[in-house]
N, C-alpha and C positions, 0 to 999 in steps of 0.2 A: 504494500500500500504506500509505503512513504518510501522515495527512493532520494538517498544523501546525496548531494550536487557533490560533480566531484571538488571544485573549486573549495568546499565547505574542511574535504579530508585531510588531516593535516599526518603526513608518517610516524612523525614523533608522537607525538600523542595519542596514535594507533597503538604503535610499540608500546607503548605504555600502559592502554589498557588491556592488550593482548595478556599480560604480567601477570595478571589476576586469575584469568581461568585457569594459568598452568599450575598457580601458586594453590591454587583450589584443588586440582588434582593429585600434585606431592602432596597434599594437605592430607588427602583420602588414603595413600598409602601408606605415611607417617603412623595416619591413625589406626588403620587396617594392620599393622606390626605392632604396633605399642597396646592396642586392645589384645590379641594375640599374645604377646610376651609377657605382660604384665597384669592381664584380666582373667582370662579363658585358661592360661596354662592351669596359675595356681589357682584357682577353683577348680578347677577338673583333676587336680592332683589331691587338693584338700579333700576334696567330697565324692572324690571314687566315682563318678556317676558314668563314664563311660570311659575306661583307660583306653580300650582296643580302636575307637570310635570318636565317630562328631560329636557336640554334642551341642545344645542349645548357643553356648555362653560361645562357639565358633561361630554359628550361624549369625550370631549375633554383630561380634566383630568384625565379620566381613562385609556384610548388611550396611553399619553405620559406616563404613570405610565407602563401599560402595556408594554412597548417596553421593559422599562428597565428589568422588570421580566420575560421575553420570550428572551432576551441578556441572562442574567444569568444564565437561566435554559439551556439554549442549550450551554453555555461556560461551566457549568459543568459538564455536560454529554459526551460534546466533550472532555474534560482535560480529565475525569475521563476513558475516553475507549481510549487516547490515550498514555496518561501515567500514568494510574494509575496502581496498581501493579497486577498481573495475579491473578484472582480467584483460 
């Protein structure tokens, strides 16, 4: 519906916000490890609930890790076709 003049685009300030979506996605894998190492292990070690196996408290962590990387990836795609600069 609205398409950016290109006269409007400025590169730097594109770079710029490009920054954010990627920063959002390490973000999602940061967290996707650190829930993993630090959540899920020792609870599943503390509480026996599935040694062999998944179990909730992984689903879990990879779940909220996911969101942030599925954020990301559709914030850059959307920036990038609504102001990124004409092929």
């Amino acid at each position: 519906m609205h398409v950016t003049p290109q006269a409007e685009i400025n590169a730097k300030e594109f770079a710029r916000t490009m920054r954010w979506p990627k920063l959002l996605f390490a973000a999602g894998i940061v967290t996707t490890i650190g829930l993993i190492i630090y959540y899920a292990g020792p609870y599943t070690a503390a509480n026996q609930s599935a040694p062999d196996g998944i179990n909730g408290e992984y689903l879990f962590a990879i779940a909220y890790g996911a969101m942030f990387m599925i954020s990301g990836t559709l914030a850059y795609f959307g920036i990038k076709k609504s102001y990124g600069p004409a092929p």
